[in-house]
N, C-alpha and C positions, 0 to 999 in steps of 0.2 A: 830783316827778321820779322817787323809785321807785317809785309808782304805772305813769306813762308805761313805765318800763325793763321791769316788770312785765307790764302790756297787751300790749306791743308782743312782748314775748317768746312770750304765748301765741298771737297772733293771727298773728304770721310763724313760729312754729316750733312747737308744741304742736298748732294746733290741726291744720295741713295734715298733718303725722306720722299722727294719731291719724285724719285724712279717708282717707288714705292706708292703714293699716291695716285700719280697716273695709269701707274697696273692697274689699281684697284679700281681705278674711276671706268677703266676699260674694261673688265672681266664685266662689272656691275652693268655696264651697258649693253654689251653684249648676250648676259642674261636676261635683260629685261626686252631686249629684240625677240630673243627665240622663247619666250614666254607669252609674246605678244601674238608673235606668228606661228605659235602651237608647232614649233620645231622640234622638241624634247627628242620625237621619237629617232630622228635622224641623230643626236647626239646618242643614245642609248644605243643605235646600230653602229655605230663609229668605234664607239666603247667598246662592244662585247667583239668587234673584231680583234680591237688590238688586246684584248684579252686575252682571244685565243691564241693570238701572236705570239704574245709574251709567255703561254702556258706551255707552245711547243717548243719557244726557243729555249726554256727555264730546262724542261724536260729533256730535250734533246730528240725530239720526234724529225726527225730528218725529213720522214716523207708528208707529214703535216706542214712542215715548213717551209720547202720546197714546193707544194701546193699553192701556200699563202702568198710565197714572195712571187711565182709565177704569174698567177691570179689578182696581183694586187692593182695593178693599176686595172684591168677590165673590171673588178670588184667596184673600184670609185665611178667608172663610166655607169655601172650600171645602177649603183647607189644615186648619182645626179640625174639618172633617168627616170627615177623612181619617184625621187624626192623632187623634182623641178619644180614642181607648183609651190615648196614650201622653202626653196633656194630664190625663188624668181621674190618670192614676198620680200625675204631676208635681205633682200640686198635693194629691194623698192625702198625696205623700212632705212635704211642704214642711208640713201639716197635722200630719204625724207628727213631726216632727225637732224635738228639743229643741237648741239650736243650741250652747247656752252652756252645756249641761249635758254633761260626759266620762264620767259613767259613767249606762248605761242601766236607767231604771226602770222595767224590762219585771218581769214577775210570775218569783218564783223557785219556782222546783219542786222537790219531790223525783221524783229523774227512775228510780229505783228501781224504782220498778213498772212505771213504763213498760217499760223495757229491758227487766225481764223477760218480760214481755208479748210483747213484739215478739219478742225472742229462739224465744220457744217457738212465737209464731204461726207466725215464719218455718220451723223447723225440720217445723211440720207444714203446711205449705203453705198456711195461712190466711190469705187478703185481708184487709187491713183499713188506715182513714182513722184515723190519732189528728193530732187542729189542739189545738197548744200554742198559746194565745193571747199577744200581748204588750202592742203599748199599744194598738193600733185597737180597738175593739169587733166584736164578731161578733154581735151581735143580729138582723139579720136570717136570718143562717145559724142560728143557734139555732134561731128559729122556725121554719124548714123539718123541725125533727126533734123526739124525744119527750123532754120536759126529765126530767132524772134528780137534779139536783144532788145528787150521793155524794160521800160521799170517796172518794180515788184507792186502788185497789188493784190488784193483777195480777188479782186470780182475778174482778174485774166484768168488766175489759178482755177478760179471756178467754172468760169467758159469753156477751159482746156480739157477741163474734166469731167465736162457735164457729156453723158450718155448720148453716143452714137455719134460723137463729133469724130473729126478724122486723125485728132492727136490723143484720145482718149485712153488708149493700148499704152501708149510709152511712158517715159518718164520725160522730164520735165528739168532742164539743168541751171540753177542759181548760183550766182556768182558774185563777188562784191553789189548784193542788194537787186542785181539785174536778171530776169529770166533770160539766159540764154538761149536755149533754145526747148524746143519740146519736142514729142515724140519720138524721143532718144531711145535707141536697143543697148539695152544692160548685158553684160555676159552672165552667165548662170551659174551660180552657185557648184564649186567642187566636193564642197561636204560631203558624206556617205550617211550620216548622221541626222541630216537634216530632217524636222518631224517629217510624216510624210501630208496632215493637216495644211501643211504651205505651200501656195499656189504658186505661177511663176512668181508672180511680183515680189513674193516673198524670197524667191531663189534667186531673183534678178539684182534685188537689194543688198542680200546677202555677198552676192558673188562680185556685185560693185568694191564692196569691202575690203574685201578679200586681197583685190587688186589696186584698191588706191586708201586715201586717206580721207575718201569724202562723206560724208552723214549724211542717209538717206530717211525719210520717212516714208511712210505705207499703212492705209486704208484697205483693209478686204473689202469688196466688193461682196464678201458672202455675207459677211458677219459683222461689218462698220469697224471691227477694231484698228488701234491704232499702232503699228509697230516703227521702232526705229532702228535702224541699223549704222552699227562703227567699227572697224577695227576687228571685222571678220567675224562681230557677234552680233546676234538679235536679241533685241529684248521685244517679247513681245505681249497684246494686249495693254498698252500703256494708257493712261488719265490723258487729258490735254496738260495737266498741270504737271504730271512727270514728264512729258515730254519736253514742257518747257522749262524744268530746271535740268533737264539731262542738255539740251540745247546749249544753255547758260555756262552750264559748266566746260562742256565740251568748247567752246568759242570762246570762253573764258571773256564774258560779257562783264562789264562791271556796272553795280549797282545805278548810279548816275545815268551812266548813258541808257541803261532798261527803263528808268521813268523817264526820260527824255523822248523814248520811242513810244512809250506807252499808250500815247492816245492818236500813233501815227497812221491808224487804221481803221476806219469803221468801228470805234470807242469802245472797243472790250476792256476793259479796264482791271478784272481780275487776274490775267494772265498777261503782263507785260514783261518781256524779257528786255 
């Protein structure tokens, strides 16, 4: 009998709870993929078809319907043709996402040399690609440029970027603390939107994004500002010092290890991440 009492409790109350929570833990993730990867308008196309679906089959429009049902599968080839760039993300992101996992095991850095780097590039008006890796791999952008693997300092970053050297053009790829390599080719930005103010590096950045999970910073060469790029967005014109709490947070650095690193670089002391 409490066997039966038992059963009966998980089968009418445990398990539909616990059905019930998992939906929802799914739908919510789900949502926050295709919010992430600016997908909406592919669900909004999706929608108003089977809108239309459901308005002639409600209605009884025979020849609308026989249209739709005909049409329907060449309708979804040509919808995945359309949408590719924004299917191809959707399913990098879902590839990337540790679901179960609340803190991220993206690569920590000491992000020291970088800023200073960037700080003095900017002030002298020097271009330059630094791609902090996280969890995708960058191996094929590797290979487009000349492998260096060093350890991370300000004064390579500076050399690499200093006018009219032969890695100056590219980007530059960081990885657990190590410059991979440099004079890496970035793809270019898909956006339609994009200001038209931003030069490649800003497109190359952007477009890095777009396609992976890596955090790119960027220097104009016109203007010294400083932009960073994530997650298929730019922010741009940033401080040194927003760049390094957007760093912080995005790497999810913790306090401790930011002043442990803090004087690991030619002693800037204000900006330690």
């Amino acid at each position: 009998m409490d066997w039966l009492l038992k059963n009966w409790f998980f089968l009418e109350i445990i398990r539909p709870t616990v059905d019930i929570i998992l939906l929802s833990f799914i739908i919510y993730k789900v949502y926050e993929i295709l919010v992430e990867t600016k997908a909406i308008q592919l669900i909004k196309g999706a929608l108003l078809l089977i809108l239309i679906y459901a308005v002639s089959f409600s209605f009884k429009l025979k020849t609308l319907t026989w249209i739709l049902q005909f049409a329907g599968p060449y309708i979804i080839v040509f919808l995945a043709i359309i949408f590719q760039p924004e299917l191809r993300k959707i399913f990098t992101k879902i590839g990337q996402d540790r679901w179960f996992k609340f803190r991220s095991g993206a690569h920590q850095y000491h992000f020291e040399s970088v800023l200073n780097s960037v700080e003095i590039l900017s002030s002298r008006k020097c271009g330059c690609l630094i791609v902090l890796s996280r969890n995708i791999g960058l191996k094929n952008i590797i290979e487009t440029g000349t492998k260096i693997d060093s350890e991370l300092s300000s004064s390579l970053i500076l050399t690499i970027f200093t006018q009219d050297t032969p890695l100056h053009d590219g980007a530059i790829i960081i990885s657990e603390s190590r410059i991979v390599a440099a004079g890496c080719f970035l793809p270019l930005s898909e956006q339609t939107d994009v200001r038209r103010s931003f030069g490649t590096r800003h497109r190359a950045a952007l477009g890095l994004t777009e396609e992976t999970d890596a955090v790119v910073i960027v220097v104009s060469e016109e203007t010294g500002s400083i932009s960073l790029a994530y997650d298929a967005n730019l922010l741009y014109d940033l401080s040194i010092q927003e760049v390094a709490k957007r760093l912080k947070t995005l790497f999810e650095y913790s306090e401790e290890e930011s002043e442990n690193s803090g004087d690991s670089d030619n002693g800037r002391q204000e900006i330690g991440i």
